[in-house]
C-alpha positions as CSV (number, residue, x, y, z in Angstrom):
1,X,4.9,-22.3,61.9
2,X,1.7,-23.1,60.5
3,X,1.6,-19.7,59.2
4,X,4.2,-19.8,57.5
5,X,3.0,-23.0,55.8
6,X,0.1,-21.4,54.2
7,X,2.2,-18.4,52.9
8,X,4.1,-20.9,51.2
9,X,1.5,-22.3,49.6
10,X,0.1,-19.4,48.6
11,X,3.0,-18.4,47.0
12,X,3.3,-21.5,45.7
13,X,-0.2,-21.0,44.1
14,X,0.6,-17.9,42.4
15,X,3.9,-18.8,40.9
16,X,1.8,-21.7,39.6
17,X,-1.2,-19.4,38.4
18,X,1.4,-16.6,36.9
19,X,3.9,-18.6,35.6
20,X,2.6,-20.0,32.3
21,X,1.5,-16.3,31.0
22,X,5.0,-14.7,32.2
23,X,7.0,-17.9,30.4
24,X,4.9,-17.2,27.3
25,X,5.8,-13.1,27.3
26,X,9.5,-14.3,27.9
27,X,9.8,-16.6,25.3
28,X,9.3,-13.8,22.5
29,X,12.7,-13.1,21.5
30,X,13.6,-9.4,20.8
31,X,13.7,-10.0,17.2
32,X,10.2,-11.0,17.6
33,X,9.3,-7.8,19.3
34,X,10.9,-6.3,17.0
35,X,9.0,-7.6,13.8
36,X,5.9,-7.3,15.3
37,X,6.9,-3.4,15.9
38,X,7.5,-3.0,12.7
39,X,5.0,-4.9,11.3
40,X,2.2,-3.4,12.8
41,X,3.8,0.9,12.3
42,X,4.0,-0.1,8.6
43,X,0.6,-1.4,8.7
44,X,-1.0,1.8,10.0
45,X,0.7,3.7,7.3
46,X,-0.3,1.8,4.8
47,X,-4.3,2.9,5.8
48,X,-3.5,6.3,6.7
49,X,-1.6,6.6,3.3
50,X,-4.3,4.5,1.4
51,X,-7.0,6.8,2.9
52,X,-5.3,10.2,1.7
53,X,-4.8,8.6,-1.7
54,X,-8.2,7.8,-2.1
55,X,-9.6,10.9,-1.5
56,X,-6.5,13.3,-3.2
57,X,-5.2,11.4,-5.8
58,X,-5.9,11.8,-9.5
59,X,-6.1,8.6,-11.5
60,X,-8.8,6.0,-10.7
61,X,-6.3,2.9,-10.2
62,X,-4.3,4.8,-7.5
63,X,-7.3,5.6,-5.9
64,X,-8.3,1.8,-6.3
65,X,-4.8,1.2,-5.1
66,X,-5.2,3.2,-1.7
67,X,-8.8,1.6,-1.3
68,X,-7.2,-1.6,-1.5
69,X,-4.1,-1.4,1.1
70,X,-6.9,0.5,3.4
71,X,-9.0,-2.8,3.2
72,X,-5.8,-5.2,3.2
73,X,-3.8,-3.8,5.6
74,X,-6.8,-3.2,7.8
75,X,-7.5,-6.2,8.4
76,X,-3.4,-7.5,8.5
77,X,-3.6,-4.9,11.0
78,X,-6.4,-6.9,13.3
79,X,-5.0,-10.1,13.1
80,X,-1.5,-9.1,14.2
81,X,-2.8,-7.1,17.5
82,X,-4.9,-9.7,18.4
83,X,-2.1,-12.3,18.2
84,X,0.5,-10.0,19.8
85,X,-2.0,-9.6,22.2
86,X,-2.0,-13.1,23.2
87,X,1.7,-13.3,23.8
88,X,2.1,-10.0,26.0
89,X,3.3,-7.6,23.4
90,X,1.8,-4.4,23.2
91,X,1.1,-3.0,19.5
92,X,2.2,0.2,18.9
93,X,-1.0,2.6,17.7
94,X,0.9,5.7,16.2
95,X,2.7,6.5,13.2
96,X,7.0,6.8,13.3
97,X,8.7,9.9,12.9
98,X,9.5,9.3,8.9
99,X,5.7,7.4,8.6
100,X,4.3,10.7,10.2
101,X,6.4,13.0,7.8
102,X,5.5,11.3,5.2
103,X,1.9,11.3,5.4
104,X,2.2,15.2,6.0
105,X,3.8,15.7,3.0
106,X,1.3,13.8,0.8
107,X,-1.5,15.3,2.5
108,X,0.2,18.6,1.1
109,X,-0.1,17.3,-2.6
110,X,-2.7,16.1,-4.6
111,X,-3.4,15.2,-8.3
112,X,-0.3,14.2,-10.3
113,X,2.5,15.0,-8.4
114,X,0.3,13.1,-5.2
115,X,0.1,10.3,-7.8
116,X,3.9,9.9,-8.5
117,X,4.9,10.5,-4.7
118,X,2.3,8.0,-3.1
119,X,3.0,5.2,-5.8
120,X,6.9,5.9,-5.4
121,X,6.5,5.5,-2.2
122,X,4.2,2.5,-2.4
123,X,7.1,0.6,-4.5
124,X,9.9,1.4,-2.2
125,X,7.4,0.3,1.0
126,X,6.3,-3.2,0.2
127,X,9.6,-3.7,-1.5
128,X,11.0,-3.2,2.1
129,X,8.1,-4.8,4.0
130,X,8.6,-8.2,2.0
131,X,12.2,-8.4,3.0
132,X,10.9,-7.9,6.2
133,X,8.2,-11.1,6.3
134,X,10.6,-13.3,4.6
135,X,13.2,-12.5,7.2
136,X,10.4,-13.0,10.0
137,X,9.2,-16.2,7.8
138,X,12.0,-17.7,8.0
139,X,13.7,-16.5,11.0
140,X,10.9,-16.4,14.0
141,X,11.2,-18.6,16.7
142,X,7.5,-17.9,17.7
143,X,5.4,-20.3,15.5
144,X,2.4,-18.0,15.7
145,X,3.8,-15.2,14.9
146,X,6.1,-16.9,11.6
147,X,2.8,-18.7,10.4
148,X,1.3,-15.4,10.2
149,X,4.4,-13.7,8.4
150,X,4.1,-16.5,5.8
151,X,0.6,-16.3,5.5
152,X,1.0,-12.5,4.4
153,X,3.5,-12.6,2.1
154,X,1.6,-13.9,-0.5
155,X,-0.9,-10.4,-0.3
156,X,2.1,-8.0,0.1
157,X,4.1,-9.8,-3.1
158,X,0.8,-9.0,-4.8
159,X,0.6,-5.6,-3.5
160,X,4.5,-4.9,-4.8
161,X,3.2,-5.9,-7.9
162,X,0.1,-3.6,-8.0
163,X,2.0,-0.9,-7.7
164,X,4.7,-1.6,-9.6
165,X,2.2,-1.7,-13.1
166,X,0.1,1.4,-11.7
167,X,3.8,3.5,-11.0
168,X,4.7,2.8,-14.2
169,X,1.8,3.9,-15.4
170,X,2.1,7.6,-13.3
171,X,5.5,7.6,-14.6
172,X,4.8,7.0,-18.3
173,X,1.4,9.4,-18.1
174,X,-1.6,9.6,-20.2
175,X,-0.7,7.9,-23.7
176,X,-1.3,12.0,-25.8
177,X,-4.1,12.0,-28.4
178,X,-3.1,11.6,-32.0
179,X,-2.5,14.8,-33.6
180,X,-5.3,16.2,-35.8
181,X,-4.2,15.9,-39.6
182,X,-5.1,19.1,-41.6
183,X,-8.4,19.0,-43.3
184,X,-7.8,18.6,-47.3
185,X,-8.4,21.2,-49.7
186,X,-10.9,20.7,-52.0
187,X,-10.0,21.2,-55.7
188,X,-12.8,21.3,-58.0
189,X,-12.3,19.7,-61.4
190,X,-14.0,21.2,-64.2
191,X,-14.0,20.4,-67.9
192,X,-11.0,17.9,-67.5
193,X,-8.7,20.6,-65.4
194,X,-7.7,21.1,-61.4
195,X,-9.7,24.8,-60.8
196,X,-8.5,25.8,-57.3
197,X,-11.9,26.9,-56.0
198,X,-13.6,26.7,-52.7
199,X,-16.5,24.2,-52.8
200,X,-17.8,20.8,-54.0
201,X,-15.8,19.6,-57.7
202,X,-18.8,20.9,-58.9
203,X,-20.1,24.1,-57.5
204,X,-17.4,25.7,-58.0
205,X,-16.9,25.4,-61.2
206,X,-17.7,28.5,-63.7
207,X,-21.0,28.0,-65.6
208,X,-20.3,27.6,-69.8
């Protein structure tokens, strides 16, 4: 009897010691999961992307450009897996099929046509990722984890823009150099008429 008393207890001990942590990893909805999923594969694509662009692209603001979301996102990318971490969630560390394919084929192109893909691409991407934090934003039922979707909106609305002015600027190309005008013909004028000659107005005309 008295043995099973202190089973009991014991038991009663652990659900005690467990139950907190296990009530905090159930009370992440699936939505949650879900955002944080996504959150963190676009993330990663971002810096591999960012990384390629700064080393193959040809104009000095998308290289800026990749520098930037390398730096950004890196750091978005820390503070998410450390707060995912504290709720139980484990934060994916690879690429998705279409991520992965996508970096391959950039990595296959470089100078303008990397330029126009990686920009393109940059558009479309945080055009879909800020859909994705205001839906998350507004939606979450985990504070932590909506406080930090409306704390990065702000960056990723800035990053939309970014890349908006420098695709437009891939798109347009360089403004093209004025074309050279001819260079004028030099007509002497000697003894109060045009000679067409060669020369200065006055070396070439004929000595009287």
């Amino acid at each position: 009897m008295k043995a099973l008393t202190i089973i009991s207890i014991v038991a009663a001990a652990l659900v005690a010691l467990t139950g907190p942590a296990a009530a905090q990893v159930q009370l992440v909805s699936d939505q949650d999961r879900e955002f944080v999923n996504k959150a963190a594969t676009g993330g990663l694509a971002e810096v591999e992307l960012g990384r390629i662009a700064a080393q193959r692209a040809a104009r000095p603001s998308v290289r800026s450009f990749g520098e930037r979301m390398v730096t950004d996102h890196g750091r978005g990318n820390a503070e998410l897996a450390t707060l995912a971490r504290s709720k139980g969630i484990e934060v994916p560390t690879a690429l998705e099929p279409s991520q992965q394919a996508m970096r391959d084929r950039l990595s296959g192109l470089s100078g303008n046509d990397f330029d126009r893909d990686y920009m393109s691409e940059m558009v479309r991407d945080h055009t879909e990722d800020i859909a994705l934090f205001e839906r998350a934003a507004e939606t979450s039922t985990d504070p932590d984890l909506k406080a930090w979707a409306t704390r990065s909106l702000p960056m990723l609305r800035e990053h939309l823009a970014l890349a908006r002015q420098v695709n437009s600027e891939v798109v347009l190309g360089p403004v093209p150099a004025p074309a050279a005008l001819p260079a004028a013909a030099i007509i002497p004028w000697c003894q109060g008429a045009y000679a067409p000659a060669a020369g200065t107005n006055f070396g070439s005309c004929a000595a009287r």
